[in-house]
C-alpha positions as CSV (number, residue, x, y, z in Angstrom):
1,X,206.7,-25.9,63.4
2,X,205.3,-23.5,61.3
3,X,206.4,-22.3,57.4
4,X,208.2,-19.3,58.9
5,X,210.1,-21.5,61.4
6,X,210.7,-24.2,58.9
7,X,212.1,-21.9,56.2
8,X,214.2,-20.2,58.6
9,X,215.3,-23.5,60.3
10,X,216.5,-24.7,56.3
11,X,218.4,-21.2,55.5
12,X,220.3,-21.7,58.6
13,X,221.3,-25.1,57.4
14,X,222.4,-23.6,54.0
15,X,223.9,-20.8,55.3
16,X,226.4,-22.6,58.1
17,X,227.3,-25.0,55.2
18,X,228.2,-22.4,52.7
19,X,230.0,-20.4,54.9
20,X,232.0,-24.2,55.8
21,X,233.0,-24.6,52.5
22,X,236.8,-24.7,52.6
23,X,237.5,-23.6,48.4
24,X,240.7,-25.9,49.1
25,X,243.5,-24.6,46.5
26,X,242.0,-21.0,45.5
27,X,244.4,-18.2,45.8
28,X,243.7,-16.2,48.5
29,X,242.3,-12.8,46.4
30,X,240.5,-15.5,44.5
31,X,238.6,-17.5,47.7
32,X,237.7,-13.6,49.1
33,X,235.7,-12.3,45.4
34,X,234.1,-16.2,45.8
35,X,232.8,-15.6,49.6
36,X,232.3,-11.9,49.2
37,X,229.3,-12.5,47.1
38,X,228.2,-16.1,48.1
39,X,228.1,-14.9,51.6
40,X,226.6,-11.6,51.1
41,X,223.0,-12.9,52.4
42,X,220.2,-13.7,50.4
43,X,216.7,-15.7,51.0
44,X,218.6,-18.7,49.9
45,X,215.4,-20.0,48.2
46,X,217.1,-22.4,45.9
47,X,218.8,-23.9,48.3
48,X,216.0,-24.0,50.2
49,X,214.0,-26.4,48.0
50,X,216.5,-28.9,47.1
51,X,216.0,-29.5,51.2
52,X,212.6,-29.5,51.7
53,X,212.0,-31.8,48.3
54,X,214.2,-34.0,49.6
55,X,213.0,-34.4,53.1
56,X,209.3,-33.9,51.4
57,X,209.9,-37.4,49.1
58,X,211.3,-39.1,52.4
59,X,214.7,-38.1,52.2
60,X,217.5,-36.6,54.2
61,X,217.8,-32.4,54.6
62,X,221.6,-33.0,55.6
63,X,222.1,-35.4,52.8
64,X,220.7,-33.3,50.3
65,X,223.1,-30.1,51.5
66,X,226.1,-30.4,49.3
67,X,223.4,-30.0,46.1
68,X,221.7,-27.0,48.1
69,X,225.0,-25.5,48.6
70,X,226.0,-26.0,45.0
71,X,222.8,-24.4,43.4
72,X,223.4,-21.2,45.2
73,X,226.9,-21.3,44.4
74,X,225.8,-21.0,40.6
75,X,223.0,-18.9,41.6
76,X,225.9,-16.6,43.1
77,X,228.1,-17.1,39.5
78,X,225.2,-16.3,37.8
79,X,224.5,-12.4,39.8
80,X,227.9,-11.6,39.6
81,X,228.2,-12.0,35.8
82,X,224.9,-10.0,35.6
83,X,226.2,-7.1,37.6
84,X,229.2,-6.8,34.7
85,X,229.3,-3.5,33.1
86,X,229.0,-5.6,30.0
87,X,225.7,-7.2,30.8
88,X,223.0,-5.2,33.5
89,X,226.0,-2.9,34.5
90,X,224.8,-3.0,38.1
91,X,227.2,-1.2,41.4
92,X,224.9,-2.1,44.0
93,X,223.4,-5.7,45.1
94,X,221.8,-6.9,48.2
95,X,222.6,-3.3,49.4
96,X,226.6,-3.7,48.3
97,X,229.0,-2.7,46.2
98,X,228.7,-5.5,43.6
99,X,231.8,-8.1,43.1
100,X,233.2,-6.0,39.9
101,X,233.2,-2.3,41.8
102,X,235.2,-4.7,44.7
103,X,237.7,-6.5,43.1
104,X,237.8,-5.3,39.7
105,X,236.2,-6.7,36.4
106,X,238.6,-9.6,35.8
107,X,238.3,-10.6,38.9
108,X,234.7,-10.6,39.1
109,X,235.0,-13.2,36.0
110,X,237.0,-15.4,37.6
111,X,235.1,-15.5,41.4
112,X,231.9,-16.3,39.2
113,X,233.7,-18.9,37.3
114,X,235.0,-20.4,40.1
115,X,232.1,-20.7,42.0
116,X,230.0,-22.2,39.2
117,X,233.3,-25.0,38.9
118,X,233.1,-25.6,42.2
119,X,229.6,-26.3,42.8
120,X,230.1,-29.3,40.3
121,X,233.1,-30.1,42.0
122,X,231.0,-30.6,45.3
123,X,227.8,-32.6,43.7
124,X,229.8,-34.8,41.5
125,X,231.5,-35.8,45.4
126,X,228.8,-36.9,46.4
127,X,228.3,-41.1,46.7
128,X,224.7,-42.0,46.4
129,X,222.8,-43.7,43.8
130,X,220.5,-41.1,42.8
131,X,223.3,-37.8,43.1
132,X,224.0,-38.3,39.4
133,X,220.8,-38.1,37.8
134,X,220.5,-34.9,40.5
135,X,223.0,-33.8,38.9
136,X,222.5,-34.0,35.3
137,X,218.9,-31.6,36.8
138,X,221.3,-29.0,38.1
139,X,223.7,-29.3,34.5
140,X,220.9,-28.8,32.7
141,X,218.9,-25.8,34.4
142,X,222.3,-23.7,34.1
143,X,223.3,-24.5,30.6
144,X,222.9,-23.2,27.2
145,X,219.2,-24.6,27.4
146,X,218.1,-23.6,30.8
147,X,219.1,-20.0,32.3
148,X,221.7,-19.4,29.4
149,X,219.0,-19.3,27.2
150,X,217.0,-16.9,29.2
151,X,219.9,-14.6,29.6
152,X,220.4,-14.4,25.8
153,X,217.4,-14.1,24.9
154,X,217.1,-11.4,27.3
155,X,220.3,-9.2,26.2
156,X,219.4,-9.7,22.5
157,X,216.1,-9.0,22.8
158,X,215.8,-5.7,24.7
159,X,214.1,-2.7,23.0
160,X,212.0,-5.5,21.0
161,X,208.5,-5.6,21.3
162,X,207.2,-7.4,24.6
163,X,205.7,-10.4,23.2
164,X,203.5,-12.6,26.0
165,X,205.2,-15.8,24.4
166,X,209.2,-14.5,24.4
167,X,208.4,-12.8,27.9
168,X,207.5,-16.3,29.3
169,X,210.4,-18.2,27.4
170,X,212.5,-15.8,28.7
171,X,211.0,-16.1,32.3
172,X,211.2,-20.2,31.9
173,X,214.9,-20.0,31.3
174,X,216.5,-17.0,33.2
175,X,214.5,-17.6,36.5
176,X,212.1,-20.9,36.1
177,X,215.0,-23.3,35.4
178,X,217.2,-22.1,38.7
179,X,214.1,-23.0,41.0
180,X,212.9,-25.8,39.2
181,X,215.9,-28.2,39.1
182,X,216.5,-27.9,43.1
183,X,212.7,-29.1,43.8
184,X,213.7,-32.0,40.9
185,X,217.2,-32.4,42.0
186,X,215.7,-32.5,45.9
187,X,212.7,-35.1,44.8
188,X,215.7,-37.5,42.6
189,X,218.0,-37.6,45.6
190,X,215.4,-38.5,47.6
191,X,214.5,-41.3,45.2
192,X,211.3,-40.1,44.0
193,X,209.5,-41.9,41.0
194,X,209.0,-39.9,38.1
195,X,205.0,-39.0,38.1
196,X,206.6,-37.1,41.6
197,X,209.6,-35.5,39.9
198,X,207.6,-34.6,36.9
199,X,204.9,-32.9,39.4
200,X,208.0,-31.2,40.8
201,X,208.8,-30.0,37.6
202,X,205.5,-28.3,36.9
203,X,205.7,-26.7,40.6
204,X,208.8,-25.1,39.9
205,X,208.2,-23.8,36.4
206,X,204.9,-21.9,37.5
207,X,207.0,-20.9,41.1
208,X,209.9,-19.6,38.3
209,X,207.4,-17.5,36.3
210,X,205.7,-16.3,39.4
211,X,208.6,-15.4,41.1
212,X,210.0,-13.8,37.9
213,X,206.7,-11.6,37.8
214,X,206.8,-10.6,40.9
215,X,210.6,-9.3,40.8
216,X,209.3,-7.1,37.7
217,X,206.7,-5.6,39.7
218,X,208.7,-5.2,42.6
219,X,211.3,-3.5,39.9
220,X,208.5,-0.6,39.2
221,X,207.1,-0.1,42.6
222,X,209.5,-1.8,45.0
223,X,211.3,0.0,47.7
224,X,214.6,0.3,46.8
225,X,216.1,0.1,50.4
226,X,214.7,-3.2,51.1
227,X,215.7,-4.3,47.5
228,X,218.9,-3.6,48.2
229,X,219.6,-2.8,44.5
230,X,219.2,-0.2,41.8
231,X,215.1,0.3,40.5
232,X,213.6,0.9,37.5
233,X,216.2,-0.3,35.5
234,X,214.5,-2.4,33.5
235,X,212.3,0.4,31.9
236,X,215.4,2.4,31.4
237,X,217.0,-0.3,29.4
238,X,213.8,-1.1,27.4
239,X,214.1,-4.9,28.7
240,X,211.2,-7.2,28.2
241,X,209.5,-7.8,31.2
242,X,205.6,-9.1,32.1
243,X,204.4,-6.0,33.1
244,X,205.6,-4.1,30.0
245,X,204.2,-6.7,28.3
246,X,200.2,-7.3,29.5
247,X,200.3,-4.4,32.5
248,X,200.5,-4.0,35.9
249,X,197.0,-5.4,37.0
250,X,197.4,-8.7,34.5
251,X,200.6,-9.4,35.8
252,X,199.9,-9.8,39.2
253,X,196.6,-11.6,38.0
254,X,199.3,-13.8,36.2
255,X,201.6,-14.3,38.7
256,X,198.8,-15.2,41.2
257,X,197.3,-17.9,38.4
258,X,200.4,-19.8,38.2
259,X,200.9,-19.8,41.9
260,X,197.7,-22.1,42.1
261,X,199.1,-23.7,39.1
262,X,202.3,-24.6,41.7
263,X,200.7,-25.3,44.6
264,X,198.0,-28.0,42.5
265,X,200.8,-29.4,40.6
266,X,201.8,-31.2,44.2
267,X,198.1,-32.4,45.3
268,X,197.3,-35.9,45.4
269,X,201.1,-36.9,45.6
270,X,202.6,-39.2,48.2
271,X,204.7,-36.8,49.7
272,X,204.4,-34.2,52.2
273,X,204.1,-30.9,50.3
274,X,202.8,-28.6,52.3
275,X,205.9,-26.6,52.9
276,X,206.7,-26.2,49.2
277,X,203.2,-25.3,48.8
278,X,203.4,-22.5,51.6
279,X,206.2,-20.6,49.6
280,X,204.6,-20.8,46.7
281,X,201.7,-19.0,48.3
282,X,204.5,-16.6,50.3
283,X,206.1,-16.0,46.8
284,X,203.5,-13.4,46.3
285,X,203.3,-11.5,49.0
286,X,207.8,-11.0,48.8
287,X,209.1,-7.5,49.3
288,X,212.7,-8.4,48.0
């Protein structure tokens, strides 16, 4: 099976799963604003990785689902909040009306929160030994130290000068820690030992700030259409991005440097990389 076939064969998984999940309890207007934008497609990259880290460290893909369901179900929380008029102000996402244009601003809030609840809700269900330190990963990546602190920084810091160092801290909070935690989280319910989940760690950091680079690029020169969201907006709102802050040329020098930086990160480990070291290399060559 080739990387095509394999990725596709893991977002299949992810997808039939999320679309499974019952929200037992929710009020019905409440359930339809959570599945309108968890369901609304998506490469479903994050989930992605916490199966192939698992199975990768000798662990089970179908195991591992209820944590790859969980980080796109904060990965969801975390676009809808960012589509509020009070943050990016977005109407259009994955080529949709986004959740606030839908179902109102209030509601928006809510689906968002409940989706983040909930994907605690289904990892703390989970009974294996290693599903707590997974996730305590997944706790930490979303909090006030992980993407939190990439969003702020990002809000508070637009019209500021784009400084190489607060670009990347930016980049290793609002993107890095939301792909990094799922190959960690993958790797610690797979029972990994740390020199593995530490290499992990160092894949998906330079995957995050790849990854990051590559959506400001595609921001500037993408095609909208395939985006499925509004362009340029970045410029227009004078937020700090890699580009704006070494140039075009650079940043795709950049983002292909810490590419290799991922993909070397997993040599010489005892685990089967190759997959996570084909999307890194795919990562760069993304058209939305």
């Amino acid at each position: 099976m080739n990387f095509t076939q394999q990725y596709a064969q893991y977002k299949q998984m992810v997808e039939e799963a999320l679309k499974a999940l019952p929200f037992d309890g929710a009020p019905e207007k409440l359930r339809e604003a959570m599945r309108y934008s968890l369901l609304s497609g998506g490469k479903r990259l994050r989930g992605v990785l916490v199966l192939a880290a698992c199975e990768a460290a000798g662990g089970s893909a179908e195991a591992a689902l209820p944590f790859a369901c969980a980080v796109e179900m904060i990965h969801a929380y975390s676009l809808i909040h960012d589509d509020l008029p009070s943050m990016d102000n977005d109407t259009l996402r994955r080529g949709k009306p986004t959740n606030h244009i839908v179902f109102g601003e209030g509601m928006a809030i809510l689906a968002g929160d409940g989706l983040l609840s909930h994907a605690f809700e289904v990892m703390a269900a989970v009974q294996s030994a290693n599903a707590f330190r997974a996730l305590g990963m997944m706790a930490k990546a979303a909090g006030v130290s992980g993407m939190l602190a990439g969003q702020t920084l990002d809000i508070t810091l637009e019209g500021t000068s784009p400084a190489a160092d607060i670009v990347r801290k930016i980049h290793l909070g609002k993107t890095a820690a939301l792909l990094t935690a799922p190959v960690t989280a993958g790797l610690a319910l797979a029972g990994a030992d740390e020199k593995t989940i530490a290499a992990g760690e160092k894949y998906g950091k330079n995957l995050g700030l790849a990854f990051q680079i590559v959506d400001d690029l595609l921001d500037l020169e993408g095609d909208a259409a395939l985006m499925g969201k509004t362009l340029g907006k970045d410029a227009q709102e004078g937020k700090i991005t890699w580009p704006a802050s070494v140039g075009v040329p650079q940043a795709r020098l950049d983002a292909a440097g810490f590419i290799d930086e991922a993909v070397q990160a997993l040599d010489g480990l005892e685990i089967k990389a190759e997959f996570l070291q084909a999307l890194a290399k795919d990562t760069l060559h993304r058209v939305q």
